[in-house]
N, C-alpha and C positions, 0 to 999 in steps of 0.2 A: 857387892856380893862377896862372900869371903869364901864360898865354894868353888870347890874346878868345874868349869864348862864347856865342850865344845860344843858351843855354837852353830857352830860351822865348819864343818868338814870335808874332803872329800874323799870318793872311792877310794883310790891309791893309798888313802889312811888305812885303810879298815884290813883286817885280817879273814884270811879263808882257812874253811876247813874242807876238806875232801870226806865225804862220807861215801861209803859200798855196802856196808852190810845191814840188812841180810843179805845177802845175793839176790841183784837184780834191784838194787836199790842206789842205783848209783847218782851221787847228785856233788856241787859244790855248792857252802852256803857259806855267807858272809855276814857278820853282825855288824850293822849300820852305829846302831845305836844301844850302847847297855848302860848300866849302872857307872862302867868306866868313863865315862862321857856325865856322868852326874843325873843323867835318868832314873826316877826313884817309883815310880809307875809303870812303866811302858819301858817297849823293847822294841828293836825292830833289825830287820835285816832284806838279805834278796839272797833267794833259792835261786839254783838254774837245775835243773832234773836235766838227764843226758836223755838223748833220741830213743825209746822204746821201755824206757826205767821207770822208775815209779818213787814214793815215798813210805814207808812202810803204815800201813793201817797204828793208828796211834789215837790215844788217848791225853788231855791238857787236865789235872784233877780241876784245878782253880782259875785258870786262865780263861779265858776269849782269846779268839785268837782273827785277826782278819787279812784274807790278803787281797793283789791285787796283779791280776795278771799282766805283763807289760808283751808278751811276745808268746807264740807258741799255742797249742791245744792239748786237750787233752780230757780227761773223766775227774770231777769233786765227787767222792763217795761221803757221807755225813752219814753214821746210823745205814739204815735200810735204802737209803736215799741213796739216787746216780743222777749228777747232772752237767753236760758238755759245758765244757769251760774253753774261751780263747783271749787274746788280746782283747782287753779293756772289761775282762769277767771282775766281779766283785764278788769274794768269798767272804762267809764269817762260818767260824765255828763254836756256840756256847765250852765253857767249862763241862766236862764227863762225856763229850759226844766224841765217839771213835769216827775216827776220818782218814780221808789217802787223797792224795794226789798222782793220778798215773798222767804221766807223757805217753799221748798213743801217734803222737806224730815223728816224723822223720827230720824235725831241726827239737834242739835246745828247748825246753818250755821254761820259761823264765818270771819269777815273780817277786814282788815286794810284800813282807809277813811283819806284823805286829802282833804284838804279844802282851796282854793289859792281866793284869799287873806283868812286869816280868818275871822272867822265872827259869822259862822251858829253853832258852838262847844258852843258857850256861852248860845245859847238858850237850849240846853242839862243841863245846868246846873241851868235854871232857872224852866226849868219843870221836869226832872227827879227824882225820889228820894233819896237820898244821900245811899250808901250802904257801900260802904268804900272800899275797894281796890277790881282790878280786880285780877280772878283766874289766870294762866295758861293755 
């Protein structure tokens, strides 16, 4: 193979961003996996929404998107749609469907997001804060 690949990585590799706004949207996300890693489809990363925060109602034009709850609870909004989400929830969201994620619990709600094609990881890194690696 004459392309660059990680393979294999880990956490301690990957960079965080600190996002807040709009207000009340406080979260850090970390991109696992982008194009810099040789991914030319897919993206992927882990959100952690702070205790009572939320992710702002959003729209993916072209994207799917799926995630996968590892820890924490909280409310998936899709469209018109509300449905309780906790450890071991399985999300997806087609391309054009408005969506949120709110944390309605009192720890961390923490998750793993993929992103087919990629795309939407890149705008995390043009608005979030640079923080330097994610925790555990």
């Amino acid at each position: 193979m004459s392309e660059k690949f990680s393979f294999v990585k880990d956490l301690s590799h990957t960079i965080a961003y600190r996002m807040s706004k709009p207000e009340g949207c406080n979260r850090t996300v970390a991109i696992l996996l982008d194009n810099n890693d040789g991914a030319k489809n897919l993206s992927m990363g882990i959100c952690v929404i702070d205790p009572q925060s939320k992710i702002p109602f959003h729209t993916h034009e072209n994207e799917e998107e799926a995630m996968y709850v590892l820890s924490g609870e909280g409310i998936f909004k899709v469209g018109d749609q509300e449905k309780r989400i906790r450890e071991g929830s399985i999300l997806f969201c087609p391309p054009k469907a408005g969506h949120q994620i709110i944390n309605t619990g009192n720890s961390e709600l923490r998750f793993i997001f993929v992103y087919s094609p990629a795309g939407p990881e890149q705008n995390i890194k043009k608005v979030g804060q640079l923080i330097g690696t994610m925790k555990k």
